[in-house]
BADO-45749 format. One record per residue (C-alpha): x, y, z; residue in one letter; residue number from 1. Coordinates in steps of 0.5 Angstrom, whole numbers. Example, Ala and Ser with C-alpha at 12.3 -4.5 7.8 and 13.67 -1.06 7.14 Angstrom:
<sites>
+-------+-------+-------+-----+-----+
!     x !     y !     z ! res !   n !
+-------+-------+-------+-----+-----+
!    25 !    -9 !    16 !   A !   1 !
!    27 !    -2 !    14 !   S !   2 !
+-------+-------+-------+-----+-----+
</sites>
This chain:
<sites>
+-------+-------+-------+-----+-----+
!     x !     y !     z ! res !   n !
+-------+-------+-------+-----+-----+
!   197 !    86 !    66 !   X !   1 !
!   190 !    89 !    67 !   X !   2 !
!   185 !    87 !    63 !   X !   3 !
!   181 !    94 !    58 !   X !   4 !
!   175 !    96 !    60 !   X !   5 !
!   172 !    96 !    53 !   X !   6 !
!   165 !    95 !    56 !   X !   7 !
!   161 !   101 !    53 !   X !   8 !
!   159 !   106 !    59 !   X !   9 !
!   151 !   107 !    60 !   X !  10 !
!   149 !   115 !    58 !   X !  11 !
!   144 !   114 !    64 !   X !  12 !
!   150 !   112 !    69 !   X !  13 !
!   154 !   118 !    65 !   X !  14 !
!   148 !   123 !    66 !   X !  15 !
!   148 !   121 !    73 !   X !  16 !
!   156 !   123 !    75 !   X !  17 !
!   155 !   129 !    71 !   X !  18 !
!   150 !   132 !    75 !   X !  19 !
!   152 !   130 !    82 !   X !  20 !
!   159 !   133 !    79 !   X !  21 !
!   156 !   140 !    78 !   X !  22 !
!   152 !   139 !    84 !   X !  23 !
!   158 !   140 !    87 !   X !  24 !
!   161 !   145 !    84 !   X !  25 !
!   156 !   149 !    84 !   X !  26 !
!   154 !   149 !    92 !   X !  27 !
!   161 !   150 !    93 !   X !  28 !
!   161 !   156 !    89 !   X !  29 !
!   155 !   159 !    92 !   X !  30 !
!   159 !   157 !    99 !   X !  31 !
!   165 !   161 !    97 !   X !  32 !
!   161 !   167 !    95 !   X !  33 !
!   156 !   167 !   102 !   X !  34 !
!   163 !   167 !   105 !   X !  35 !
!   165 !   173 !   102 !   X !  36 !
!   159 !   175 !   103 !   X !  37 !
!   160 !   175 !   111 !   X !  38 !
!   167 !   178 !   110 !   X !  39 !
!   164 !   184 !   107 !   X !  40 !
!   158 !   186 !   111 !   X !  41 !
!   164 !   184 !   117 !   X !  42 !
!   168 !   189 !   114 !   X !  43 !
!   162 !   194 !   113 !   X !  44 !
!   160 !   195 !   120 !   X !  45 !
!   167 !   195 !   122 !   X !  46 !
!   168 !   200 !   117 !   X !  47 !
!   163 !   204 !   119 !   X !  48 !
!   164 !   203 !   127 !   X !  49 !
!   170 !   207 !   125 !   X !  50 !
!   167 !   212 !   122 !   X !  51 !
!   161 !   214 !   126 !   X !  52 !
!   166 !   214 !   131 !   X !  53 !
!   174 !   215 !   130 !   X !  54 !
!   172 !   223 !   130 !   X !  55 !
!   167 !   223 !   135 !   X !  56 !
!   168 !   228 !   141 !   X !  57 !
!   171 !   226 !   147 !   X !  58 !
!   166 !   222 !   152 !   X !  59 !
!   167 !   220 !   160 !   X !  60 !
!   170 !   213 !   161 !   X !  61 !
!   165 !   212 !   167 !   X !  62 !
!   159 !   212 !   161 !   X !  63 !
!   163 !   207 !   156 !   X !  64 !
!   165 !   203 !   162 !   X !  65 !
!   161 !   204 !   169 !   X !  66 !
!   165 !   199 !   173 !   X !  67 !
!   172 !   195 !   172 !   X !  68 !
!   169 !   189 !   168 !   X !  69 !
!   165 !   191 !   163 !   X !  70 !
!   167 !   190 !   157 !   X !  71 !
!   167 !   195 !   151 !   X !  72 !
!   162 !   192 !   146 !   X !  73 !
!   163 !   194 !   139 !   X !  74 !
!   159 !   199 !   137 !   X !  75 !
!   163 !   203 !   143 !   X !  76 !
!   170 !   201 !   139 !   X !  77 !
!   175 !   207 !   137 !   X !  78 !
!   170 !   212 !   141 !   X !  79 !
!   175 !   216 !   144 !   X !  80 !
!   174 !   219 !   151 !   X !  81 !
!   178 !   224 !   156 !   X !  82 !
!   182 !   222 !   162 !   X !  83 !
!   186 !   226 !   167 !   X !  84 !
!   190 !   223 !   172 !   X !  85 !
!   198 !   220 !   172 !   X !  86 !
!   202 !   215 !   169 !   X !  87 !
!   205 !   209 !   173 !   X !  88 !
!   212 !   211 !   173 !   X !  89 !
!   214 !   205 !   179 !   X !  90 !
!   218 !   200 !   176 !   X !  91 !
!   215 !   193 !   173 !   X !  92 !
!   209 !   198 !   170 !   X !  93 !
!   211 !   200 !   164 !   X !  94 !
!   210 !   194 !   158 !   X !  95 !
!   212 !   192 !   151 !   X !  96 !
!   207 !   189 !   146 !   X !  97 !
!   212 !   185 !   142 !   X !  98 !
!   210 !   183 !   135 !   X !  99 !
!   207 !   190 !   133 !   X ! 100 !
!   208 !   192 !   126 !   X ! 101 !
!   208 !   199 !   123 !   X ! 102 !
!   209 !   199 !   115 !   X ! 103 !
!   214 !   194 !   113 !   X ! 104 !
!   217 !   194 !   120 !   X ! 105 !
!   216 !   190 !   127 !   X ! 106 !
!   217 !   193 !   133 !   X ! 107 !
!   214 !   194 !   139 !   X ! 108 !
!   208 !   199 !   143 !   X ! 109 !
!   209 !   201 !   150 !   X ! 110 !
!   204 !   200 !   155 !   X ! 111 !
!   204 !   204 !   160 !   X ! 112 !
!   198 !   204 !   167 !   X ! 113 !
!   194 !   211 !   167 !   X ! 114 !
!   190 !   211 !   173 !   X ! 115 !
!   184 !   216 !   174 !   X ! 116 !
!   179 !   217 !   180 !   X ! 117 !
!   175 !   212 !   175 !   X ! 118 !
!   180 !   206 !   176 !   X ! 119 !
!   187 !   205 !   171 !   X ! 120 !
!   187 !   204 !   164 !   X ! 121 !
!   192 !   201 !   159 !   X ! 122 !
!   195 !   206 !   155 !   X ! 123 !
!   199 !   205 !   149 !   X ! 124 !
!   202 !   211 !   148 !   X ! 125 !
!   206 !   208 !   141 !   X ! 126 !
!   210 !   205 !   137 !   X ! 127 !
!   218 !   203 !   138 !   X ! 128 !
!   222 !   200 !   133 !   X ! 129 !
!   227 !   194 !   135 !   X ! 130 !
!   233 !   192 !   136 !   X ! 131 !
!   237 !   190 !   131 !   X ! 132 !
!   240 !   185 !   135 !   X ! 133 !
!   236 !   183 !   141 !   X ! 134 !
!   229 !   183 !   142 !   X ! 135 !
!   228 !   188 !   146 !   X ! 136 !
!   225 !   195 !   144 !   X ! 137 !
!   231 !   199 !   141 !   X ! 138 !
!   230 !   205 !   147 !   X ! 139 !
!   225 !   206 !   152 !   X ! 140 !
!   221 !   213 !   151 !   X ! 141 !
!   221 !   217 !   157 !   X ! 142 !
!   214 !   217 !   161 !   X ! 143 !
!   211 !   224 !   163 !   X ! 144 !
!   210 !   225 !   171 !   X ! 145 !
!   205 !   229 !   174 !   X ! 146 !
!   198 !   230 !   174 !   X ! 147 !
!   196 !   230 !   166 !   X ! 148 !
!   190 !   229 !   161 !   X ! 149 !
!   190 !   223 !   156 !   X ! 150 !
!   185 !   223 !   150 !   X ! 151 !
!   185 !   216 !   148 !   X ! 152 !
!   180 !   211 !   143 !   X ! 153 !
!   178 !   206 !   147 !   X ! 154 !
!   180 !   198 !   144 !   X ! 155 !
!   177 !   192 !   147 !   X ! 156 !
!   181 !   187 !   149 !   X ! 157 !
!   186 !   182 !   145 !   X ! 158 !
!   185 !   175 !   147 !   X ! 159 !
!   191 !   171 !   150 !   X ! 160 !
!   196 !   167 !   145 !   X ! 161 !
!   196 !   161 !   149 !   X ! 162 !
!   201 !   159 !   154 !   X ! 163 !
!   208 !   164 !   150 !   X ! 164 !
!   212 !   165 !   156 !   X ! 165 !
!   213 !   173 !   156 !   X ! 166 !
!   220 !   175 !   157 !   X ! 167 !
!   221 !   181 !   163 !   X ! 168 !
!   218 !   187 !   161 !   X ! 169 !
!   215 !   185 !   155 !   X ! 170 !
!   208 !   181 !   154 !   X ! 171 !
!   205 !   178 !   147 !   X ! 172 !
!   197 !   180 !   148 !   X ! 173 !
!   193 !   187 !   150 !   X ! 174 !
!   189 !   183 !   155 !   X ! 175 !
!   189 !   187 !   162 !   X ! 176 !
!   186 !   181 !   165 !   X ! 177 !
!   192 !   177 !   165 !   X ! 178 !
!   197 !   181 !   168 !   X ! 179 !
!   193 !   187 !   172 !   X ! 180 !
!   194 !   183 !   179 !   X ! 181 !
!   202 !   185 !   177 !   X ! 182 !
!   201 !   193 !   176 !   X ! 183 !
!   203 !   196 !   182 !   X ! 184 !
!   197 !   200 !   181 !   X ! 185 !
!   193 !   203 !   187 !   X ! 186 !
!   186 !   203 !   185 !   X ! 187 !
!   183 !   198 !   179 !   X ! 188 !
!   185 !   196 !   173 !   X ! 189 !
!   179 !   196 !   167 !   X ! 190 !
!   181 !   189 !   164 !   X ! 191 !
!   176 !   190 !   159 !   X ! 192 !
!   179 !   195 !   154 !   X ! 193 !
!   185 !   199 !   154 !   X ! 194 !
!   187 !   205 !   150 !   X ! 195 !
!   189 !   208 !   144 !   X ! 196 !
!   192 !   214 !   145 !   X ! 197 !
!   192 !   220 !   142 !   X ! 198 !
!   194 !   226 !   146 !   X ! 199 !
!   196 !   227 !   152 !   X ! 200 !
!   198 !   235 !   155 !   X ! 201 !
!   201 !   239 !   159 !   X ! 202 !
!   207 !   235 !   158 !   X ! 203 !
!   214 !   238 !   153 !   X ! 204 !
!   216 !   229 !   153 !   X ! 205 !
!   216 !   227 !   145 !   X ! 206 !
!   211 !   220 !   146 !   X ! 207 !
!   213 !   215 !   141 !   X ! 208 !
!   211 !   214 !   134 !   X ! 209 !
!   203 !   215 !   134 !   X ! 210 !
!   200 !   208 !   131 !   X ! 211 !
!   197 !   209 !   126 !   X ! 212 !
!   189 !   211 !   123 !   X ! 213 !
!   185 !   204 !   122 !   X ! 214 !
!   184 !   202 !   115 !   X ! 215 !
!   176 !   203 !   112 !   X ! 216 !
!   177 !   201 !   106 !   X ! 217 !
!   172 !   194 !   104 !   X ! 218 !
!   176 !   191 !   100 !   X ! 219 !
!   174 !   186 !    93 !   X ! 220 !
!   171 !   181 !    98 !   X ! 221 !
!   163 !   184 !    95 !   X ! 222 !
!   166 !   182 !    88 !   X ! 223 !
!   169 !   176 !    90 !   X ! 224 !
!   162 !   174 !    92 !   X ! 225 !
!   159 !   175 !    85 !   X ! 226 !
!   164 !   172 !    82 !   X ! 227 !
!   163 !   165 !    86 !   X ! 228 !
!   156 !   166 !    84 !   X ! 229 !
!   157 !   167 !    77 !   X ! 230 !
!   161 !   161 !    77 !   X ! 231 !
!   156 !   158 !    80 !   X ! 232 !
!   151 !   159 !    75 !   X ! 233 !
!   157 !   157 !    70 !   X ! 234 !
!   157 !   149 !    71 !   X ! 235 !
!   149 !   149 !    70 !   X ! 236 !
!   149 !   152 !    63 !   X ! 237 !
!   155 !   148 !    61 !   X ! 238 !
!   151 !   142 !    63 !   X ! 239 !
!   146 !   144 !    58 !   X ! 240 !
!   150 !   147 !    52 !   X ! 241 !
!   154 !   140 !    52 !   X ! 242 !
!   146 !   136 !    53 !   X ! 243 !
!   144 !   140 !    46 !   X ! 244 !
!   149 !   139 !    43 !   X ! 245 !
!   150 !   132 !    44 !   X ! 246 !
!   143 !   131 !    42 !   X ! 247 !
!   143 !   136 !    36 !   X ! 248 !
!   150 !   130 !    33 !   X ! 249 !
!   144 !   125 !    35 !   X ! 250 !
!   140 !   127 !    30 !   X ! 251 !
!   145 !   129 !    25 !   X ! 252 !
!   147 !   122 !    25 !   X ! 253 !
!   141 !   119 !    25 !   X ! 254 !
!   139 !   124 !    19 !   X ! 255 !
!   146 !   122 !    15 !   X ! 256 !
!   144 !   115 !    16 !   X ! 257 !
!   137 !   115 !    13 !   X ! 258 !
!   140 !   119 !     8 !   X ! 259 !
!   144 !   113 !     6 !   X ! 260 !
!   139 !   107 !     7 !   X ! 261 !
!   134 !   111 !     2 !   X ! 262 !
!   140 !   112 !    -3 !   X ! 263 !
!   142 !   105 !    -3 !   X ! 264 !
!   134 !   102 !    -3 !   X ! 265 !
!   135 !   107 !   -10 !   X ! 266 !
!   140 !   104 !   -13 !   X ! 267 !
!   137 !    97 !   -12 !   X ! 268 !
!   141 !    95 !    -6 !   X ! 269 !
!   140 !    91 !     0 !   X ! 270 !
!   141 !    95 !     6 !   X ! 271 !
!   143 !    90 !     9 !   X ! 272 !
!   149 !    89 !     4 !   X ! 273 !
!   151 !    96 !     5 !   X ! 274 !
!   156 !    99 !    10 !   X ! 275 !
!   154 !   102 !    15 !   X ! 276 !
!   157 !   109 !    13 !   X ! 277 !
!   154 !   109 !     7 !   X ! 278 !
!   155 !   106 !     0 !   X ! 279 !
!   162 !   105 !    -3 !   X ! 280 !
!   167 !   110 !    -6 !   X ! 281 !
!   167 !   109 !   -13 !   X ! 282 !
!   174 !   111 !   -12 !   X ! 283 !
!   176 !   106 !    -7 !   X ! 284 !
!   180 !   100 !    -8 !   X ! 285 !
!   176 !    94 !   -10 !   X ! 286 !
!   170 !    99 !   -11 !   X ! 287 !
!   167 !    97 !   -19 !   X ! 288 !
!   168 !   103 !   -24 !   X ! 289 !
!   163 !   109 !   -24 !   X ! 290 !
!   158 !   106 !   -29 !   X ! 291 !
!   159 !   100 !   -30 !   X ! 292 !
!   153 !    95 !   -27 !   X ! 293 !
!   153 !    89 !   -22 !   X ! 294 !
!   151 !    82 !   -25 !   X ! 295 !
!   144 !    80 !   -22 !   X ! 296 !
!   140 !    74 !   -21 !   X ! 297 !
!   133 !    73 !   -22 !   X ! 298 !
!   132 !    75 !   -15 !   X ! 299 !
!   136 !    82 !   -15 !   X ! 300 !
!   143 !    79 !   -12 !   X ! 301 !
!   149 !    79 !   -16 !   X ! 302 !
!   149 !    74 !   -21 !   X ! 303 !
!   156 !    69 !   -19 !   X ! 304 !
!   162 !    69 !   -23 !   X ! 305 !
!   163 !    64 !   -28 !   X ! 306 !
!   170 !    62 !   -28 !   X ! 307 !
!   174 !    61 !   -35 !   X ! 308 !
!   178 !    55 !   -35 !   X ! 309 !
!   184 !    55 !   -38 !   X ! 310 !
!   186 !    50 !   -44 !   X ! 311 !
!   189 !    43 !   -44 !   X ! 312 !
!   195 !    41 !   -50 !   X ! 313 !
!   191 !    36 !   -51 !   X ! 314 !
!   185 !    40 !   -53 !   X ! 315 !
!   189 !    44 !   -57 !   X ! 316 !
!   192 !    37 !   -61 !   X ! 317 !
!   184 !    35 !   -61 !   X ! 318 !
!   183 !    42 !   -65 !   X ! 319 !
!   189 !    41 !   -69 !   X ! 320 !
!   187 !    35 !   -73 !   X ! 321 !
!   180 !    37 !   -75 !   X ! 322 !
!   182 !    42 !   -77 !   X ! 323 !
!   187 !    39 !   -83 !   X ! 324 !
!   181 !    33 !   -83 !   X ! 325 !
!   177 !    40 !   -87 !   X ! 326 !
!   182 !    40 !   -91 !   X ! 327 !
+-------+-------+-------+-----+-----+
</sites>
């Protein structure tokens, strides 16, 4: 069995850990709320971004994206631009981006080679909905033929998702560079941005469902923020409110104990006789009856007891007899 520990706890020790404690809970704090803070100013300048361009007037694709490489910065993101040119109908040219979601389901996009004088670019036409057996798109939209023109944002490019094998027609990521020496396609293929469509004319073929509008809203990450901050600001207070306090008991205990001492010196008491919680209750057992004096000494101690003898028989006899010799 292990020993208690009933050493008493140095209050410098204690101190220490208190504050290395709140030392710690405030820098983590103050790093959740710089971390909010960075999601929000990302979502702002996004937000932003969409809105100073989402609506903006149709630009030409050679000035966002002057040679087959570049890569549309992010300022340029969802700026859209007019396209004219034809789809790619040869077979192994239209794709399916699995894993797309609009609303609560998950189904695909339809990616489909548009080229133009200024080289091909990747369009996502819309959404499909999934098969409810098979993970295939539940029908394949018909492409539109014959030269046309397409307005469409341009997006940048979706990173790789590692090594997934992508099944036949279908592919995990929108990034043109992965698979655009497999487009049967006669010119260059913009690998550093695909498009979103918006419209395309003149056609009469029904496009799959339109994706949706990008979210703008900020979300709660500013609050967030000054909430981590405002707890950050707890801790230190807390540490100062139980400090006061302790002390404030401090001296309460020190002034009921001074408080006791002077009413025993008093009383005519030795301090040191005294508990140390004061002097005792009258009404305690053992205590002596309220008004009643202690025998003292000379020198103000409490006189010994006298201790009464009981009579022997013999003494008994002894005062028998004088007393009938009186007689």
């Amino acid at each position: 069995m292990t020993p208690r520990d009933d050493s008493p706890r140095s209050p410098l020790r204690d101190a220490i850990l208190a504050v290395t404690a709140i030392l710690v809970a405030v820098a983590l704090c103050i790093g959740l709320g710089v971390w909010q803070w960075h999601r929000f100013e990302s979502k702002r300048e996004v937000a932003a971004t969409i809105r100073a361009n989402y609506d903006a007037p149709p630009a030409q694709l050679r000035d966002l994206l002057p040679a087959p490489d570049s890569q549309l910065t992010a300022a340029q993101d969802w700026t859209p631009v007019e396209l004219t040119g034809h789809y790619c109908t040869e077979p192994g040219c239209v794709l399916y981006v699995r894993n797309r979601p609009l609303g609560a389901a998950v189904g695909f996009w339809q990616l489909v080679p548009f080229e133009t004088a200024d080289g091909t670019v990747l369009i996502v036409r819309g959404w499909v909905d999934s098969d409810e057996v098979e993970s295939a798109p539940a029908e394949e939209p018909e492409i539109p033929e014959g030269e046309i023109t397409v307005v469409a944002h341009l997006r940048p490019e979706e990173p790789v998702l590692g090594d997934r094998t992508n099944p036949a027609g279908q592919v995990q990521s929108v990034n043109p560079a992965q698979f655009a020496d497999q487009l049967p396609v006669d010119g260059p293929v913009h690998t550093g941005a695909y498009g979103d469509l918006v419209s395309e004319s003149p056609t009469d073929i029904a496009r799959p469902r339109p994706l949706e509008k990008p979210e703008t809203s900020l979300g709660p990450h500013l609050s967030y923020a000054f909430q981590w901050w405002i707890f950050a600001l707890f801790f230190p207070a807390a540490l100062v409110v139980r400090a006061r306090r302790a002390r404030r008991d401090r001296l309460e205990a020190e002034a009921a104990e001074r408080a006791a001492t002077a009413t025993v010196a008093a009383d005519g008491e030795d301090p040191a006789d005294v508990p140390p919680h004061g002097p005792r209750d009258p009404g305690a057992p053992g205590a002596a009856p309220a008004g009643s004096r202690i025998p003292r000494s000379r020198g103000g101690r409490p006189a010994p007891a006298r201790r009464s003898r009981a009579r022997t028989r013999d003494e008994e006899e002894e005062d028998a007899l004088l007393d009938e010799h009186d007689r």
